[in-house]
C-alpha positions in Angstrom: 99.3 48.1 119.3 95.6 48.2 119.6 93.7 48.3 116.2 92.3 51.7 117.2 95.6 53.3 118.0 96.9 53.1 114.2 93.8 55.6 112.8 94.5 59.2 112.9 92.7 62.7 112.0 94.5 65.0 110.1 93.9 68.8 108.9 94.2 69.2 105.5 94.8 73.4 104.0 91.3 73.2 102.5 87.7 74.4 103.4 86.5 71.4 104.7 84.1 71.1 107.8 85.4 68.0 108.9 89.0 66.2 109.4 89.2 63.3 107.8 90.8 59.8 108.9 93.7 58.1 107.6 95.4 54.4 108.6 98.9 54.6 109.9 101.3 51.8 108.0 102.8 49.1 110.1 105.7 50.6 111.9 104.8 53.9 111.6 104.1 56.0 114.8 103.1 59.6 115.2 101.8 62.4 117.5 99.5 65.4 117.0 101.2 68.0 115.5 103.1 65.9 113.5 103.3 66.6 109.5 102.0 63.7 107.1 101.5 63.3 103.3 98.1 62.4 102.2 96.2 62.2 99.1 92.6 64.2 98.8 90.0 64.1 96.1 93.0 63.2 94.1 95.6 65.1 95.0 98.7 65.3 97.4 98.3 67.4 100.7 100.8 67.8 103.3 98.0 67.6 106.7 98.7 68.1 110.1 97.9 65.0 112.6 95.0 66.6 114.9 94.1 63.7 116.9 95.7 59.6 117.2 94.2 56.9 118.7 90.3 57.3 117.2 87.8 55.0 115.4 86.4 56.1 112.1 83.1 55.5 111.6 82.6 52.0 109.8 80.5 53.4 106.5 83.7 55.3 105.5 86.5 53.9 103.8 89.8 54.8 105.1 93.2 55.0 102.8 96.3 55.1 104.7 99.1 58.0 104.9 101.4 58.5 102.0 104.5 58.8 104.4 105.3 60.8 107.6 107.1 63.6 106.8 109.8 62.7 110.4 112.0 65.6 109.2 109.6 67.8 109.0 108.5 70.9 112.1 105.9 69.4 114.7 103.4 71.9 115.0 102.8 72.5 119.0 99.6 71.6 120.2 99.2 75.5 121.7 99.1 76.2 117.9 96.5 74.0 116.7 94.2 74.7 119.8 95.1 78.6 118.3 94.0 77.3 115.0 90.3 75.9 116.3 89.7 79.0 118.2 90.3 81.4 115.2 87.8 78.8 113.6 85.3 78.7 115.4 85.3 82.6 116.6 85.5 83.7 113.0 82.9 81.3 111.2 85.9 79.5 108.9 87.4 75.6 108.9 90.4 74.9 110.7 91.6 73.7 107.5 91.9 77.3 106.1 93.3 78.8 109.0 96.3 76.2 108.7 96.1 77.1 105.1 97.1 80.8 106.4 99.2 80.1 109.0 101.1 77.2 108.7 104.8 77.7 109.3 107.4 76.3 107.1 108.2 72.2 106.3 111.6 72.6 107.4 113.5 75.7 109.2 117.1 74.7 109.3 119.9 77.3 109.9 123.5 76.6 109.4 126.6 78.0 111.0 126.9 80.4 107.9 123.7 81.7 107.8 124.0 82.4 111.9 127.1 84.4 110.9 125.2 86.2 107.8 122.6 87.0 110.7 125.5 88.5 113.0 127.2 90.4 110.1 123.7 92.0 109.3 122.7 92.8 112.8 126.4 94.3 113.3 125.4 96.4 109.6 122.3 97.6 111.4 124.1 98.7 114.5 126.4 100.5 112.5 123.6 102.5 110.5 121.9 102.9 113.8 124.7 104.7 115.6 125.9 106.6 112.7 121.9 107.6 112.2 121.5 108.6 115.8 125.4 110.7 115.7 124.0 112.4 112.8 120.8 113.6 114.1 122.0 114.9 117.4 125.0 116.5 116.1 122.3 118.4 113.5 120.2 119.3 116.8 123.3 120.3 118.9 124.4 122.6 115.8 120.7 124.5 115.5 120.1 124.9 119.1 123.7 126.5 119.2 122.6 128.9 116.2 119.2 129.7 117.9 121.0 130.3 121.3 123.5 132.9 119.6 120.3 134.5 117.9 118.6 134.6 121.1 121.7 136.6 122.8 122.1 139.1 120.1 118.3 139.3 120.1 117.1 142.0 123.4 113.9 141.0 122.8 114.7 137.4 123.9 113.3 136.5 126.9 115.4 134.7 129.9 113.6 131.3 130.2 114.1 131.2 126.1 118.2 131.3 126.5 118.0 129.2 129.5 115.4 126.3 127.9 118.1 126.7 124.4 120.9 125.8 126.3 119.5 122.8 128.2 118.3 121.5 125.4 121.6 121.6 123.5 123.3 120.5 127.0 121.1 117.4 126.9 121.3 116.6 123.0 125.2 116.7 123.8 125.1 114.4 126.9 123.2 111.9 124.7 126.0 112.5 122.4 128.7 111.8 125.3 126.3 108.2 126.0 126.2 106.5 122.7 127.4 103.8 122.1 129.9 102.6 119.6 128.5 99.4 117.1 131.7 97.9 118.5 130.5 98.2 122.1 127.5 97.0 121.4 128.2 94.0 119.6 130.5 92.8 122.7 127.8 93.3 125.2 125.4 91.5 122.1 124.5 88.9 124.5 123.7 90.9 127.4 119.9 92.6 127.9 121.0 95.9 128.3 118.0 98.2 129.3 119.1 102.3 129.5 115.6 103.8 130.0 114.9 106.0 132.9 111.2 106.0 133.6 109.2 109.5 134.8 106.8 109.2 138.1 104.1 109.1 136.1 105.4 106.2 133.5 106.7 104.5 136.5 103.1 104.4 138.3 101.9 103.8 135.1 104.2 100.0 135.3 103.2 99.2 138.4 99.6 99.5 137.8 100.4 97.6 134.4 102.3 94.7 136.6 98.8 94.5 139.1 96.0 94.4 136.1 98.5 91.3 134.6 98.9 89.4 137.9 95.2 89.4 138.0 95.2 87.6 135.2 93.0 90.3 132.8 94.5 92.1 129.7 95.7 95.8 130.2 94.9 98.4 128.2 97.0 101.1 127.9 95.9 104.3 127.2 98.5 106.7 126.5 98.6 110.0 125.0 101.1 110.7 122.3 104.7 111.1 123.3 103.8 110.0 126.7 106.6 107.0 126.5 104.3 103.7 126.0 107.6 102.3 123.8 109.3 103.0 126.9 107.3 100.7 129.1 106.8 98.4 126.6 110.4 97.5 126.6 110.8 97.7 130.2 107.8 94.8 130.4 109.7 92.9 127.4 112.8 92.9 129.4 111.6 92.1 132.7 109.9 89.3 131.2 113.3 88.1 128.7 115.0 88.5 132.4 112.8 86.1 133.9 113.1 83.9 130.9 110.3 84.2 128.9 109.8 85.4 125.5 107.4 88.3 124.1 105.8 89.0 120.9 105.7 92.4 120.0 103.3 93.2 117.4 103.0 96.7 115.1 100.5 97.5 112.5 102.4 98.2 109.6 106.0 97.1 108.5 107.0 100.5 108.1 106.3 100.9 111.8 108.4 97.8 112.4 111.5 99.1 110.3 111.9 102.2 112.7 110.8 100.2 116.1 113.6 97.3 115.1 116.6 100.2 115.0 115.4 101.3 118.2 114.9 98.5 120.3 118.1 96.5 118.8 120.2 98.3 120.5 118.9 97.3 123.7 116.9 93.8 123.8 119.8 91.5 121.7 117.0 88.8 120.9 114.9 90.7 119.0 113.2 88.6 115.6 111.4 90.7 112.7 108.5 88.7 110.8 106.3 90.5 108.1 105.0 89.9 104.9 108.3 91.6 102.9 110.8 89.4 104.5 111.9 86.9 102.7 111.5 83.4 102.8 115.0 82.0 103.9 114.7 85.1 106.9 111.3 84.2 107.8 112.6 80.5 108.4 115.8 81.6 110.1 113.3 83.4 112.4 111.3 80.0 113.2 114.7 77.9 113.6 115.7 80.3 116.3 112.1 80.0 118.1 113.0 76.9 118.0 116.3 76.8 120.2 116.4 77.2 123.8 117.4 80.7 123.8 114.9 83.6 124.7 113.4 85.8 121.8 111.5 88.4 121.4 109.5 88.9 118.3 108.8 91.9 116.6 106.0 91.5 113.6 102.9 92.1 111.9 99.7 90.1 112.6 101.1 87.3 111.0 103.7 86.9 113.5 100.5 85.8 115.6 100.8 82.4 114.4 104.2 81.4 114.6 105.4 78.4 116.9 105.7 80.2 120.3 107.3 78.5 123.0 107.6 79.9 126.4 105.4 83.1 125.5 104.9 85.5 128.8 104.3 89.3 127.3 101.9 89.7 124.0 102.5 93.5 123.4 99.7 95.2 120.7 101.1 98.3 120.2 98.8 101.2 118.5 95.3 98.7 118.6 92.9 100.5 117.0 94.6 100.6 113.8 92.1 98.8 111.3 95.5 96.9 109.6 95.2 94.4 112.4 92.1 93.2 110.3 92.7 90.5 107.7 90.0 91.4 105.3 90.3 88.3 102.6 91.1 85.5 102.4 89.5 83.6 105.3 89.9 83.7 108.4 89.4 87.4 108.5 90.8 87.5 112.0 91.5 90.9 113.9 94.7 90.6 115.8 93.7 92.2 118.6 91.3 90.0 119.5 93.8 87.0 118.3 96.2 88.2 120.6 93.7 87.7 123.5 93.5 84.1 122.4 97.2 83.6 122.2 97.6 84.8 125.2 95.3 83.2 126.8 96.6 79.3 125.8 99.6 80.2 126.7 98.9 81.9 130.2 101.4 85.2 128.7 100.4 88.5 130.1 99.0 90.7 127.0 99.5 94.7 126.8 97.0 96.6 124.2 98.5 100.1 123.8 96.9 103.2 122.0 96.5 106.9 122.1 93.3 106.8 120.4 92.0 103.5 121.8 89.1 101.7 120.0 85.4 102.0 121.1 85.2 98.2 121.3 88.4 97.9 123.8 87.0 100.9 126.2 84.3 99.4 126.4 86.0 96.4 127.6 87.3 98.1 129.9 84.2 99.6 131.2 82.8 96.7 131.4 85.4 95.1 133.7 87.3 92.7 130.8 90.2 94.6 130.3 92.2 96.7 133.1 93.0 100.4 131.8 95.9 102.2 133.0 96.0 106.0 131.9 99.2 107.6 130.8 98.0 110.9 130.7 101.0 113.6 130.2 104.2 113.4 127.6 107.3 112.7 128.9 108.6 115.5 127.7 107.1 118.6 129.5 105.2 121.4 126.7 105.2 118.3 124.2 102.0 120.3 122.8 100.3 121.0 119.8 98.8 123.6 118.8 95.6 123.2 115.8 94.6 125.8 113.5 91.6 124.8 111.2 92.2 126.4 107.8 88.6 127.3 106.1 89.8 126.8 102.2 86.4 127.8 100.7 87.3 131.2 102.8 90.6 131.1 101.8 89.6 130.5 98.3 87.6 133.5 98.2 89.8 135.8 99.1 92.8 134.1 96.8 94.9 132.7 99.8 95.2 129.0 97.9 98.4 128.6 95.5 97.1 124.9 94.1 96.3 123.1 97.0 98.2 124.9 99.9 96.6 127.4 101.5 99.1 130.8 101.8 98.4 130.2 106.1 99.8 127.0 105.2 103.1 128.1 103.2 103.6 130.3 105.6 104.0 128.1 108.3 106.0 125.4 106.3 108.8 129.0 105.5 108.9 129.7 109.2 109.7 125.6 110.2 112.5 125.6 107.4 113.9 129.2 108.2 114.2 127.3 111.9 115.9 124.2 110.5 112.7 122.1 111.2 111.3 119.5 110.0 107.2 119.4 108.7 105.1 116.4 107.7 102.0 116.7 105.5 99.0 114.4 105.1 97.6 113.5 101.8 94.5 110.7 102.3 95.3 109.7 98.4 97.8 109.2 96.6 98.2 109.8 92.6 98.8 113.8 91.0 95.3 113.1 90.5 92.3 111.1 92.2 89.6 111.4 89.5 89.7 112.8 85.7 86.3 114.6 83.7 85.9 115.7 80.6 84.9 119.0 80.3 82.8 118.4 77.2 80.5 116.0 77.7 81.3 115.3 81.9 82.5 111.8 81.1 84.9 110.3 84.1 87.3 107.5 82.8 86.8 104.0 84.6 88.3 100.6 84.9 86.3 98.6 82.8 86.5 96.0 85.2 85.6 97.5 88.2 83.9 100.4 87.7 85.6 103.2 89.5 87.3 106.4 88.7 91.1 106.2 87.4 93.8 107.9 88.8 96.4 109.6 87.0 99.9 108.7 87.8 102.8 111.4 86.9 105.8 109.9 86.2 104.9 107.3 84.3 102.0 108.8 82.6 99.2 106.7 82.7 95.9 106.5 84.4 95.7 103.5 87.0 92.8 101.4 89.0 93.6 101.6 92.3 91.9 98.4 93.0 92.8 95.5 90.2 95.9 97.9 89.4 95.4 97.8 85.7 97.1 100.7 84.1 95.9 102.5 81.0 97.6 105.2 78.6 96.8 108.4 79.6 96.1 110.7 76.4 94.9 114.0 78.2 91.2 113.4 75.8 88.1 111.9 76.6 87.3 108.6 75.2 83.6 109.6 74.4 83.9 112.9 72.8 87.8 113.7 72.1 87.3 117.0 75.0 89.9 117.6 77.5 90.4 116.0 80.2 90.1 118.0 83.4 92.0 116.9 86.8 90.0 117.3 89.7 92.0 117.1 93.4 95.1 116.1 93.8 97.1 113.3 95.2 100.5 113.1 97.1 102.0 113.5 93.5 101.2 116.6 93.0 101.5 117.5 96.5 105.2 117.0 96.4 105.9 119.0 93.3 104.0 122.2 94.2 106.2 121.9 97.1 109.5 121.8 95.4 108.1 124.7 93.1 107.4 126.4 96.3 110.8 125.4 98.4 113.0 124.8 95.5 116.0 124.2 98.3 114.3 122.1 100.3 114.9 118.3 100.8 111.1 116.9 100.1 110.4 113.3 100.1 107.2 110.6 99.6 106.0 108.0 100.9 102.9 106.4 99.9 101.7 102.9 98.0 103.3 104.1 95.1 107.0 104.3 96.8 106.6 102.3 99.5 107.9 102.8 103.1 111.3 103.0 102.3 113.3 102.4 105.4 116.2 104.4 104.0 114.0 107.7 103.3 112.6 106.9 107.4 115.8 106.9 108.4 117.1 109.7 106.9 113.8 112.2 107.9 114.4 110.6 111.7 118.1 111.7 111.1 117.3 114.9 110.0 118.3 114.2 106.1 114.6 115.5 104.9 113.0 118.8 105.7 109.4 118.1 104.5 107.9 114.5 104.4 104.6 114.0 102.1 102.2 110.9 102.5 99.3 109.0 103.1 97.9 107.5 106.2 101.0 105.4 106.5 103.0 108.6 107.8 100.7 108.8 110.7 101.1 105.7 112.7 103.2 105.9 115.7 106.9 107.2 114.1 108.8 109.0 116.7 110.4 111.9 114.6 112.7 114.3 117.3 112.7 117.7 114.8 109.1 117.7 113.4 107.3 120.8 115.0 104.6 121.4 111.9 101.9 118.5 110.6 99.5 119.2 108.1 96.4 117.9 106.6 96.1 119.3 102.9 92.7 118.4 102.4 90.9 116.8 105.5 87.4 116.4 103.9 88.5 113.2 102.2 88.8 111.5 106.1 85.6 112.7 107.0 83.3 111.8 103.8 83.3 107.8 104.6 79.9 106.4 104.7 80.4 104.4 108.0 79.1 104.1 111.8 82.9 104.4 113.0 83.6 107.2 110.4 84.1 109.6 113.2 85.9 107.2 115.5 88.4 106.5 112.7 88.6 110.3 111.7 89.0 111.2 115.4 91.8 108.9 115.6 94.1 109.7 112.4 93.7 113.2 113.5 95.3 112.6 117.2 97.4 110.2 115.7 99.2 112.6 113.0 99.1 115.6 115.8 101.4 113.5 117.8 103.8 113.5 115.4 104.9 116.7 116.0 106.5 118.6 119.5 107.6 115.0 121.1 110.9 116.6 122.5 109.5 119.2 124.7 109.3 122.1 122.0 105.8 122.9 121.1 104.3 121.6 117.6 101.6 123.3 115.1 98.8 121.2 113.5 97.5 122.8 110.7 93.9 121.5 108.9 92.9 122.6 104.8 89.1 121.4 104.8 86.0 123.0 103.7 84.6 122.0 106.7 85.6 123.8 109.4 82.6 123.3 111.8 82.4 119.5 111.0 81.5 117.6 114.6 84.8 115.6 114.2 86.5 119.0 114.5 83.9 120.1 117.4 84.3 116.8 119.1 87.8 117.2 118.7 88.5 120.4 120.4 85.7 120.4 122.8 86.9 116.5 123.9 89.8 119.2 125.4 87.4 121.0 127.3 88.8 124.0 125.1 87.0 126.9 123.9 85.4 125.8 120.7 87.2 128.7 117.7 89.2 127.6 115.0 92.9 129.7 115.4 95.4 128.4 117.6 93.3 126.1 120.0 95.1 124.1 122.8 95.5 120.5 120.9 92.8 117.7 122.8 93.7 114.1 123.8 91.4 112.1 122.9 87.5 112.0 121.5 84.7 112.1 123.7 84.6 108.5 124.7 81.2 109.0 126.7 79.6 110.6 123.7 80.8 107.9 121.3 79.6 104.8 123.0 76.3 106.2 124.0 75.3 106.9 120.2 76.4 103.2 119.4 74.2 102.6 121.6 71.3 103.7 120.8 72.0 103.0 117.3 72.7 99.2 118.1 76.1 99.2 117.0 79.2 97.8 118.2 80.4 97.0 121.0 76.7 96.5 122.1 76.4 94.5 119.2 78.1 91.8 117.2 78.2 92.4 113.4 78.6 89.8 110.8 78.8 90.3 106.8 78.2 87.6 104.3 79.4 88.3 100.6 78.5 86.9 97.6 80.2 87.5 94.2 78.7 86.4 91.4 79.7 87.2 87.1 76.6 89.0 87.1 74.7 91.9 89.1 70.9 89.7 88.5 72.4 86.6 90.2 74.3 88.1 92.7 71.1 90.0 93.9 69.0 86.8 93.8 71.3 84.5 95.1 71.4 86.9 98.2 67.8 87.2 98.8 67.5 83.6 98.8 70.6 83.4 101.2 68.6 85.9 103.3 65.5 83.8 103.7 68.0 80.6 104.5 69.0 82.1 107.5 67.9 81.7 111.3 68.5 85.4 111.6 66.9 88.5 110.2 69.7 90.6 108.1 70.0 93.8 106.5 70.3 94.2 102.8 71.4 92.7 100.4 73.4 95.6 99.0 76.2 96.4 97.2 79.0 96.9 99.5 81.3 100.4 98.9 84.7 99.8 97.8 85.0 96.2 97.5 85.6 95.7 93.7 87.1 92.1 91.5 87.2 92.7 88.1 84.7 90.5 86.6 82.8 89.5 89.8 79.5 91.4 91.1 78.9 91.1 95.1 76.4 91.8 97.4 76.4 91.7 100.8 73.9 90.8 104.2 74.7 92.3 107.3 73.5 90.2 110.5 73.6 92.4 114.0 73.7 90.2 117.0 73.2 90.9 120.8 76.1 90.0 123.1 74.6 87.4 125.0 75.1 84.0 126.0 73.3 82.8 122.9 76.3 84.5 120.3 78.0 81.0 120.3 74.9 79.2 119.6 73.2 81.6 117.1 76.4 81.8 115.3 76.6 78.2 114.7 73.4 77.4 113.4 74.3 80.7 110.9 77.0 79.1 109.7 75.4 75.7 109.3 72.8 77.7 107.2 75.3 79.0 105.1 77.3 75.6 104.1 73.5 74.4 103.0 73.1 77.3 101.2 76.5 76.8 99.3 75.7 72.8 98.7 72.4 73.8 97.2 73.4 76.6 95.1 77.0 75.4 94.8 77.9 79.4 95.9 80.5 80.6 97.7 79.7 83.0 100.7 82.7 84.9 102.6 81.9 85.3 106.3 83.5 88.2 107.8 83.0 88.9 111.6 83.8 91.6 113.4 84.3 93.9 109.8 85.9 97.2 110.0 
């Protein structure tokens, strides 16, 4: 073998700007993607062969491989050119992305673990059934009731009785169709697809199956409850028909935890990857990508990176949601636009799917990159909302607030449980409460670390940073004088028990940071098991709940306050979000809004978006924001998607260097940039940052002028010996 075949280039998981070389030993042959152990600046590294057959330059001195790891997984070569993309787009070393999202040495699964697999997915089916008997038998026994009320009743009009009782006859044919565990576990290897599509849905496909033959991505823009789950599966079978395999991808695991029960018992193949998994499933997950059988993964953004094979459908389902963003460590990729890539190498079709879709993908779309298809009616005819803005400095005056529900909103919640109902309420922060004062001397308690307000926790008392998560013993006196300590707002905490004061027989239940999203307490509000659900943002992100007819924001303000170009964009979005939560099974839904605000723009924008008259008491619920609007003040404000913004982020032990460390920075550059400034929000005990931000035009000069930014940067960190965090694209 030729002298210059036994030199290779490896990645190593570091920051380094280069890949360095490394001698093969006699006898030892490898190809790229191929794992070896090397040593580096001293110590052991497990690299990735990127390239065989090169010359190193003759000044360096070249040490060969430790060994080749042969037992080890070959990364595919669709992966690595993933890797150098997500690189180069996002202003990081390959090395570092590998560091991210390098699978696993080794992803063996024995014969027991493949049974463990079946006995858990048969546990699943079981839960899933008995979930699903549950909840229908609950909706077949309260339309009954409401139908013999509605006889008795002369008041009742005609169309009521007759919409009661085809809505209890088609709660009990669904009854009649479901399928036993047992029956689904013998027809486990079969794709078996029961979804009957609506003329609208089914145009809806066939303008989805045109925009992908021409080779573009689709955008999907779908109301709420309009069935875009519906024709994402009908894609992801089509596709598992033809033999390919689709990766599905949600925004939050708790998302994921209600799709999986859903789709399971209809696409056999389907894989979950997140974060909470655990490490032996997460393998079992890659060793079954591995096998020549189809798969469909459902997952987080980290299921982005995973070793596809035979990859046809990329599905993003809800992609505005700012949790696609990876905001530290580097590469702070978005996966939507990660997606794109993927897609891309591997020639797969790629769906983005929203109600609220972001600025940046319509304007894709209006610019000709992206196809949309509109999905503009529910599925379920009258699956409306209704919004009533509650004014709570009014409602204050004239004592119509018991704590922080307004007596409009109790009101509402006593009629939705007197109807056997279920509501969902919106609290932005979680805690009993955000922020303490003295009432003394006005002192607010803060984490010594990071300077912010603590929260106080009920249950266990203490007062906790919500951004190092330190915890401190809470006293109820102030530190500086020995007054009292005041609680000002409140948090889902105390939320949740004025509510069981109020409804002392109701079944109330939280999810938030602080509980987590349990998949049992899901599962039993989809089932009906919960009357009134409490949480944070978390609650508002694509669940499909059948009995919620009243949402409700407690204090809205919070959503609107953020000192951000997209602040209304975001707003705009939760708010349709959360309204589609409720009324998805053709009964009408209430959406009911606490703020002091009441003739905020987000709420205009919101209602006039509708083309509805603009009051604030019972107004026809709107689609979508004015789209029109929205892009035409980013653009005269030279904001994204007109622009491209870039942040760079020093953190330094003191607030003097940090400062001066960026102004230097600031002169390095080959750009002009904003600032420096200290960011909002973005707190490390002990560390002080400061942050540039670069705007630059979309042109044909991005590539270029980011380059020569980011070569500016890695001088700047030599001379200085600094570190700078690049994030692109920042939400």
């Amino acid at each position: 073998m030729p002298e210059t075949c036994r030199y290779i280039q490896v990645i190593i998981p570091l920051r380094l700007d280069w890949e360095p070389f490394y001698k093969l030993p006699e006898g030892v042959d490898v190809v790229v993607g191929d794992r070896v152990r090397v040593m580096f600046a001293g110590r052991r590294y497990i690299a990735v062969v990127s390239t065989v057959g090169v010359t190193p330059p003759p000044s360096i001195t070249v040490f060969p491989i430790q060994s080749a790891e042969s037992t080890a997984l070959r990364i595919p070569e669709t992966d690595i050119s993933l890797w150098r993309q997500v690189a180069t787009y996002y202003m990081c070393s390959v090395g570092e992305v590998y560091r991210m999202a390098g699978p696993p040495l080794r992803a063996e699964e024995s014969d027991e673990r493949r049974l463990q697999q079946k006995r858990a997915a048969f546990e699943k089916l079981v839960k899933a059934y008995e979930s699903k008997r549950d909840r229908l038998l609950k909706s077949i026994s309260i339309r009954e009731e409401k139908l013999d009320q509605a006889r008795e009743s002369a008041r009742t009009k005609p169309e009521t009785i007759i919409r009661l009782q085809q809505e209890a006859d088609n709660f009990k044919a669904d009854l009649a169709s479901l399928q036993k565990p047992e029956q689904a576990l013998v027809e486990q290897e079969e794709l078996k697809l029961d979804i009957t599509l609506s003329p609208l849905q089914s145009h809806a496909l066939e303008c989805i199956h045109k925009g992908l033959a021409g080779g573009k991505p689709v955008l999907l823009h779908g109301v709420t409850g309009s069935g875009k789950t519906e024709l994402y599966l009908t894609l992801a079978a089509e596709v598992l028909r033809a033999g390919g395999n689709v990766l599905y991808l949600v925004p939050e695991i708790a998302l994921s935890r209600q799709l999986e029960d859903r789709i399971r018992t209809c696409v056999p193949y389907v894989q979950v990857y997140h974060s909470a998994e655990t490490t032996g499933h997460k393998n079992a997950v890659v060793a079954t990508m591995r096998r020549d059988e189809p798969y469909m993964v459902l997952g987080t953004r980290s299921a982005l990176f995973l070793p596809h094979r035979g990859l046809m459908l990329v599905i993003v389902d809800e992609e505005h949601d700012t949790s696609y963003k990876q905001s530290s460590p580097a590469p702070c990729y978005h996966a939507r636009e990660t997606a794109v890539m993927l897609a891309k190498i591997h020639g797969a079709g790629i769906v983005l799917g929203s109600a609220t879709p972001s600025l940046e993908s319509l304007y894709n779309a209006s610019a000709g990159r992206y196809v949309k298809v509109e999905l503009d009616e529910p599925y379920y005819s009258g699956s409306s909302a209704t919004v009533e803005i509650i004014d709570t400095v009014a409602e204050t005056r004239k004592r119509g607030m018991i704590g922080t529900l307004s007596k409009k909103l109790i009101e509402a919640l006593t009629e939705t449980l007197a109807a056997g109902e279920q509501a969902v309420l919106l609290r932005s922060r979680r805690s009993y409460a955000p922020v303490l004062q003295c009432t003394a001397c006005g002192h607010i308690p803060k984490c010594p670390s990071c300077n912010v307000a603590l929260s106080y926790h009920k249950s266990p008392d203490q007062l906790v940073c919500h951004y190092c998560g330190r915890t401190f013993p809470y006293t109820g006196a102030c530190s500086e004088c020995g007054g009292e300590l005041q609680m000002l707002g409140a948090g889902t905490q105390r939320v949740e028990e004025e509510l069981r004061e109020l409804f002392p027989s109701a079944r109330i239940a939280r999810i938030d940071s602080d509980t987590g999203a349990d998949p049992e307490v899901i599962r039993s509000f989809a089932a009906g098991g919960i009357d009134i659900l409490v949480g944070t943002q978390m609650i508002t992100k694509g669940f499909d709940f059948a009995g919620v007819r009243l949402v409700a924001i407690t204090q809205a303000d919070n959503i609107l306050g953020v000192q951000d170009f997209r602040a209304d964009e975001y707003a705009i979005q939760l708010l349709t979000q959360f309204m589609g939560r409720c009324g998805r099974r053709g009964t009408p839904g209430r959406f009911l809004i606490q703020t002091r605000e009441p003739a905020h723009p987000v709420f205009e924008r919101l209602i006039t978006s509708c083309h509805t008259e603009v009051s604030f008491c019972h107004t026809e619920a709107p689609q979508g924001p004015s789209v029109s609007h929205s892009l035409e003040e980013r653009r005269l404000f030279n904001y994204p998607p007109y622009t491209r913004l870039i942040h760079l982020t020093l953190r330094e032990s003191s607030p003097q260097r940090s400062r001066s460390l960026a102004y230097d920075l600031a002169r390095s550059l080959p750009v002009s940039a904003i600032g420096p400034y200290t960011p909002p929000g973005d707190h490390i005990p002990g560390e002080f940052p400061c942050q540039l931000r670069i705007s630059l035009p979309r042109d044909k000069s991005l590539l270029r002028t980011k380059e020569a930014i980011h070569a500016s940067v890695k001088d700047f960190e030599t001379r200085t010996h600094a570190r700078v965090h690049i994030d692109v694209d920042p939400v």
